[in-house]
C-alpha positions in Angstrom: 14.3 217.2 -12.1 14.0 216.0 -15.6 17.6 214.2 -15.6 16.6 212.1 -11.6 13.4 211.0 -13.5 15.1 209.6 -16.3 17.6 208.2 -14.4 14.8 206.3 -11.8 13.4 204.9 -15.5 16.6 204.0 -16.6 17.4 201.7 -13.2 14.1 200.3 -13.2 14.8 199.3 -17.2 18.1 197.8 -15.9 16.6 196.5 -12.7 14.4 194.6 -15.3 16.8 193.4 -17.8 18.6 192.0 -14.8 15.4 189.9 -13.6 14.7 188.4 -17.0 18.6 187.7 -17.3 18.4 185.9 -14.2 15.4 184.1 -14.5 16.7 182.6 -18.0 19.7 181.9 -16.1 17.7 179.5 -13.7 15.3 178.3 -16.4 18.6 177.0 -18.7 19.8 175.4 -15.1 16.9 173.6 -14.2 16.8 172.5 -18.1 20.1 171.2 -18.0 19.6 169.4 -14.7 16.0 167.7 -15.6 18.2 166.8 -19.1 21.2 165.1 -17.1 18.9 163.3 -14.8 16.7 162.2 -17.3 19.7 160.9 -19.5 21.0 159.1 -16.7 17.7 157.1 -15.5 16.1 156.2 -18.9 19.1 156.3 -21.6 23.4 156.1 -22.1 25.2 156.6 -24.9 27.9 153.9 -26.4 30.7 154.3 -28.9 31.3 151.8 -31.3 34.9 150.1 -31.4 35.4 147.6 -34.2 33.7 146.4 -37.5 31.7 143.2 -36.3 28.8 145.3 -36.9 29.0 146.8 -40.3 27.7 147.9 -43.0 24.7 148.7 -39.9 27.2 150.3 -37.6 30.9 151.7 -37.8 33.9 152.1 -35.7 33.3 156.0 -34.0 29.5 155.6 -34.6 28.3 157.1 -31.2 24.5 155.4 -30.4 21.8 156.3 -27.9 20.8 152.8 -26.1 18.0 152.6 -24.1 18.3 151.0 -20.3 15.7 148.3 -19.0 14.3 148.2 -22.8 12.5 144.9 -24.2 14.2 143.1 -26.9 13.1 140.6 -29.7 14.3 138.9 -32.7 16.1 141.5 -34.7 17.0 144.0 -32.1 20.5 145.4 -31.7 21.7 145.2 -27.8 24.2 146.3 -25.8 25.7 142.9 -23.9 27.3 143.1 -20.7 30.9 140.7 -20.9 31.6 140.0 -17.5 31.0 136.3 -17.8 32.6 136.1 -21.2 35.6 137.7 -19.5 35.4 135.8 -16.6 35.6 132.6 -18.8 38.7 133.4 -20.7 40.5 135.1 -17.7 40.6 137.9 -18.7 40.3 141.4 -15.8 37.2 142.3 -15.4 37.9 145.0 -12.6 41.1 147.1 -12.0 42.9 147.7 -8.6 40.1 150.7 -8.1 36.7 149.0 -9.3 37.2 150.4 -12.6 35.6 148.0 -14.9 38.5 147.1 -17.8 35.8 144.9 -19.8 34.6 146.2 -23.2 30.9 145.3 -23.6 29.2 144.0 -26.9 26.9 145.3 -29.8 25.4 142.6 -31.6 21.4 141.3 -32.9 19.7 139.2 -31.4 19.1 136.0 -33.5 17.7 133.5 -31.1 16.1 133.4 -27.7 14.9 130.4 -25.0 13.9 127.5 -26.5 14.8 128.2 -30.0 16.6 126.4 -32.2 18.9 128.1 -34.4 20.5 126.1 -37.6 23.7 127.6 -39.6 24.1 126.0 -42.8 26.0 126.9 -46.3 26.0 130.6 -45.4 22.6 130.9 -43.9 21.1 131.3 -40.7 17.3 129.6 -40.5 15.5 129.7 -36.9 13.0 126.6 -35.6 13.1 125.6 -39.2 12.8 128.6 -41.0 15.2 130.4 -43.0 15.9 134.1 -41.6 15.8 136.7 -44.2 18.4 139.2 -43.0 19.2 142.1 -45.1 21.4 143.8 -42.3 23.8 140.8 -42.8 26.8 141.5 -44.6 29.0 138.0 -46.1 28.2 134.6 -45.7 27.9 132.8 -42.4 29.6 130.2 -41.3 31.2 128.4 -38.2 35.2 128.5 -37.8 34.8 129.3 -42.1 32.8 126.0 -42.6 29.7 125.4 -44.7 29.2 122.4 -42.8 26.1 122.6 -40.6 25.9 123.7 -37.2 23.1 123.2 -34.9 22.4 125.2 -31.2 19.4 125.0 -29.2 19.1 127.8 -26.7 18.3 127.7 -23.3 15.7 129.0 -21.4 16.6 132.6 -20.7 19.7 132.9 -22.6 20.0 134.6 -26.0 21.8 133.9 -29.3 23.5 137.1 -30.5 25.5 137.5 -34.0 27.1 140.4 -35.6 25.6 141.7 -38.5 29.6 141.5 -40.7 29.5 137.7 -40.5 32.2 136.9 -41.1 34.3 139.0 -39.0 32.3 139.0 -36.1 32.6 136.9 -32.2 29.6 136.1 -31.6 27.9 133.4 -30.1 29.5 130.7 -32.8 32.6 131.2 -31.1 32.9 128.6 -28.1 34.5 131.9 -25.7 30.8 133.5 -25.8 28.2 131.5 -26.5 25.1 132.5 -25.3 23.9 135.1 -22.9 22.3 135.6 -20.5 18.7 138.1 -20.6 20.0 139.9 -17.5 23.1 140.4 -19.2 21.5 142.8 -22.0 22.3 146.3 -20.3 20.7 148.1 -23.4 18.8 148.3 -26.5 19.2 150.5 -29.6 16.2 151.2 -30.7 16.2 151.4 -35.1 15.6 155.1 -35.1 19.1 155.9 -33.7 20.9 154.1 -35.8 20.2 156.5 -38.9 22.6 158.9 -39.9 21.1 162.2 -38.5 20.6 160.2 -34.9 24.8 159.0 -34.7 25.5 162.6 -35.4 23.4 164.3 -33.2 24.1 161.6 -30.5 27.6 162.6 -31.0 27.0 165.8 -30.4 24.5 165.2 -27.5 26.8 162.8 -25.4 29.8 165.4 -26.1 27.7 168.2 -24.4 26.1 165.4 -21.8 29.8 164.7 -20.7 30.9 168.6 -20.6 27.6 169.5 -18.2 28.5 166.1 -16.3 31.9 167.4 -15.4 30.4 170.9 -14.9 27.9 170.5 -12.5 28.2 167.0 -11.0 
C-alpha cells in the first residue's frame, strides 16, 4: 500500500514537471514570435559591404536600422538605389522579382533648400563650415580643390560617405541626390558602437535561423 502511494506522488511530481516543461515551451514560442514580428514591423538589420564608410563603419559590420525613422543633418541612412540603378542601366530586378540592387549607407549632409559648398577639402552648409569629426581625408570633387557648389531641392537629400575620399556619394554625377522617400532606414548612433555590431550580429544570425524555422 505504501509502494501505490508513492508511486501516485511520484506521477503527480512528473505529471507536474511535465506542465511547467510545457508551459515554458509555449512561453519561449510566443517570445520568439512577438520577437520576429516585432523585428519585422519596426527594425532590419544590414551588412556592410565596402569601405566608403570608415573609420565609422567597416566591411562585415552588421547594423540594426530603424524603418520609417526621421532623419536630420548628421544621421547615417540606409538609401534605397533603384533610381541610381535605373540611371546607369544597371538590373534592378532579376527574372524572379529578386531585387539585384545593393542599397547605400551614407550621412546625410544636406536637405531641401540647402546649399551645400565643397571647397579645398572642406564641406561648409548655407555658409557655414561643417565641423565633421566622423570624416576621414580631405574632400574633394573628381580629386579637385577647386570649389563646387550644389543647391538641393526640395525634398531631396545630399548624402556623403564618411572616407571621403573613397566614397560615391552624391559628388558623383551617377547619384546625385535622393530622394526623402528613398531613405528605407536610419541607424540610430547607439548601434553603431562596438558592443551593438556584435550583438546585432549575433541577433540577425539567430533572427534568420527562427525565420527559417518557423516562417
Amino acid at each position: 500500500m505504501n509502494d501505490f502511494g508513492e508511486r501516485i506522488s511520484e506521477y503527480k511530481r512528473k505529471d507536474g514537471s511535465n506542465l511547467r516543461f510545457f508551459a515554458c515551451c509555449l512561453f519561449i514560442f510566443l517570445w520568439l514570435t512577438a520577437f520576429i514580428g516585432a523585428n519585422r514591423t519596426f527594425f532590419y538589420y544590414i551588412e556592410v559591404d565596402g569601405s566608403s564608410m570608415r573609420d565609422t563603419l567597416y566591411s562585415g559590420d552588421v547594423l540594426l536600422a530603424e524603418k520609417n525613422a526621421s532623419f536630420s543633418y548628421g544621421s547615417v541612412v540606409i538609401i534605397d538605389n533603384v533610381k541610381q540603378a535605373e540611371k546607369n542601366g544597371r538590373p534592378v530586378y532579376d527574372e524572379d522579382g529578386n531585387p539585384v540592387y545593393e542599397c547605400l549607407i551614407k550621412r546625410v549632409i544636406g536637405m531641401g533648400g540647402d546649399v551645400i559648398v565643397i571647397e579645398n577639402g572642406s564641406v561648409s552648409r548655407n555658409g557655414v563650415p561643417l565641423e565633421e569629426p566622423y570624416a576621414k581625408g580631405n574632400t574633394f570633387v573628381s580629386n579637385s580643390p577647386a570649389r563646387k557648389e550644389y543647391r538641393i531641392p526640395e525634398g531631396e537629400v545630399f548624402f556623403l560617405g564618411d572616407n571621403r575620399e573613397d566614397s560615391k556619394d552624391s559628388r558623383a554625377e551617377e547619384f546625385g541626390t535622393c530622394k526623402e522617400e528613398d531613405i528605407v532606414g536610419v541607424v540610430p548612433d547607439w548601434a553603431m558602437s562596438p558592443f551593438m555590431k556584435w550583438f546585432s550580429g549575433a541577433r540577425a544570425a539567430v533572427s534568420e535561423w527562427l525565420t527559417g524555422l518557423f516562417g
